[in-house]
C-alpha positions as YAML, in Angstrom:
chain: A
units: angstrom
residues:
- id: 1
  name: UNK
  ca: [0.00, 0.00, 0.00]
- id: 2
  name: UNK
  ca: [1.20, 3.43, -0.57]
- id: 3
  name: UNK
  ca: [1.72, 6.25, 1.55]
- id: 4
  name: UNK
  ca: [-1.25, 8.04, 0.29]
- id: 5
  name: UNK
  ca: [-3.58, 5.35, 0.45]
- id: 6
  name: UNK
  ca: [-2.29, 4.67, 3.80]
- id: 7
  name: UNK
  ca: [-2.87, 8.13, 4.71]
- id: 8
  name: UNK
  ca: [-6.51, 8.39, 3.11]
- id: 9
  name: UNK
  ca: [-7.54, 5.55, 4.73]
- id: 10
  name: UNK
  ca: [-6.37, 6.70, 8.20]
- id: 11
  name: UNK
  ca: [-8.14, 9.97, 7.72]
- id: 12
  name: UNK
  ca: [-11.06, 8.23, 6.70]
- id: 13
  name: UNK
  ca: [-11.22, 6.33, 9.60]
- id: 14
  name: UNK
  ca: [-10.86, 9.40, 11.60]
- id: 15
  name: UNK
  ca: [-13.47, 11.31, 9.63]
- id: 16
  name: UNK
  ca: [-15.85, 7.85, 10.40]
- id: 17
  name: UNK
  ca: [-15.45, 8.43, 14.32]
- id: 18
  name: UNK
  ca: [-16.14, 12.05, 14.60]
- id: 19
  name: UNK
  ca: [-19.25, 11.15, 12.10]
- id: 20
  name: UNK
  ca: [-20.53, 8.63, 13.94]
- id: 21
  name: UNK
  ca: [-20.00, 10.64, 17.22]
- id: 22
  name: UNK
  ca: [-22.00, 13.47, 16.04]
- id: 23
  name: UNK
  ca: [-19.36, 15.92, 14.71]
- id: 24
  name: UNK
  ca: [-20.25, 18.50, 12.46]
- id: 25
  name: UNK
  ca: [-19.88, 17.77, 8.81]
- id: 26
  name: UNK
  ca: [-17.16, 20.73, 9.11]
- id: 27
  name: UNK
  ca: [-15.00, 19.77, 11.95]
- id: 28
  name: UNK
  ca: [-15.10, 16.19, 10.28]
- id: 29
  name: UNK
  ca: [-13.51, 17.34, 7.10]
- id: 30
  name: UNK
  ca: [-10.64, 19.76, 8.63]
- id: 31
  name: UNK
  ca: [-9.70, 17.75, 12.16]
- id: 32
  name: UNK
  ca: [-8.42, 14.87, 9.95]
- id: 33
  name: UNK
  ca: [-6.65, 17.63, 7.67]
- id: 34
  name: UNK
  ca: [-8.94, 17.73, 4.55]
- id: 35
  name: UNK
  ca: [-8.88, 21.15, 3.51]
- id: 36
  name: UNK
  ca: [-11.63, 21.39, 1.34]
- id: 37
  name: UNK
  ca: [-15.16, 20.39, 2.65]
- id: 38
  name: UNK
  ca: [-16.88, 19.44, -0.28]
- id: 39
  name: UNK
  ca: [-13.96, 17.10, -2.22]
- id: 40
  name: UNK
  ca: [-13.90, 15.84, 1.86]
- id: 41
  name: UNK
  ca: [-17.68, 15.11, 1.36]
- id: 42
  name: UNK
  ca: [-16.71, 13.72, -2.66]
- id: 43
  name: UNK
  ca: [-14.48, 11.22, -1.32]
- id: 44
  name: UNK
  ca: [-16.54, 10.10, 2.00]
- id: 45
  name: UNK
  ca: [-20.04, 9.69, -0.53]
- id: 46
  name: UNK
  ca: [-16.92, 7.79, -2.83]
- id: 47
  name: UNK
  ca: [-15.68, 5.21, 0.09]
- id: 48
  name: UNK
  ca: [-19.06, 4.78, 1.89]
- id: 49
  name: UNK
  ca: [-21.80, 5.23, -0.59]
- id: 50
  name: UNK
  ca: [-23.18, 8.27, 2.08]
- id: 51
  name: UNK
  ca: [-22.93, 11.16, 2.47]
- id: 52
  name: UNK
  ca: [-20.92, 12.28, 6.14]
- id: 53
  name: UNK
  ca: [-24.57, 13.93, 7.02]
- id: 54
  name: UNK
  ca: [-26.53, 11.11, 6.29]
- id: 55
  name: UNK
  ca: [-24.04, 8.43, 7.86]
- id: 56
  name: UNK
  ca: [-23.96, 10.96, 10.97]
- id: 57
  name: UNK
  ca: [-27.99, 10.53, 11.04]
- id: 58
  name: UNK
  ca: [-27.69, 6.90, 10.65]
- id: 59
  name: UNK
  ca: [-25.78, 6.89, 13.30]
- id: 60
  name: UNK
  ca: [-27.27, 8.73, 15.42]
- id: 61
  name: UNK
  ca: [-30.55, 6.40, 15.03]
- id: 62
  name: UNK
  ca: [-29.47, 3.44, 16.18]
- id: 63
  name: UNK
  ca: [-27.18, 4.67, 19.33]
- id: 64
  name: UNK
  ca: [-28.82, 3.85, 22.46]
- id: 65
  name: UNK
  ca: [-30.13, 6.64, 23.94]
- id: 66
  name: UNK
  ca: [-27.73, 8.23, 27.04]
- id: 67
  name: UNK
  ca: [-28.56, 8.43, 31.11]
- id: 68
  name: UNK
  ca: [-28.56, 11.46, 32.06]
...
């Protein structure tokens, strides 16, 4: 594997856990380093099939609902 792959893939995965915690769609892109939302959005609808909003909401659906 190359270095970029290597390195697209680790953002990815990053991008995946701030998604899936509830991140905005903003601070998901540029806290992994993309530096351009929408290619950031391009490339996660690219490796996913979703868009970061809609795998957020997915998400967000089936987490068990938090004790306050």
């Amino acid at each position: 594997m190359s270095f970029a792959r290597w390195r697209q893939q680790a953002r990815l995965l990053r991008a995946l856990e701030l998604a899936a915690d509830g991140v905005s769609v903003t601070a998901t892109a540029l806290e992994p380093g993309y530096d351009n939302v929408s290619a950031f959005i391009d490339m996660f609808r690219r490796a996913t099939g979703d868009t970061p909003g809609r795998y957020k909401a997915d998400k967000a659906a089936t987490r068990p609902a938090r004790l306050r």
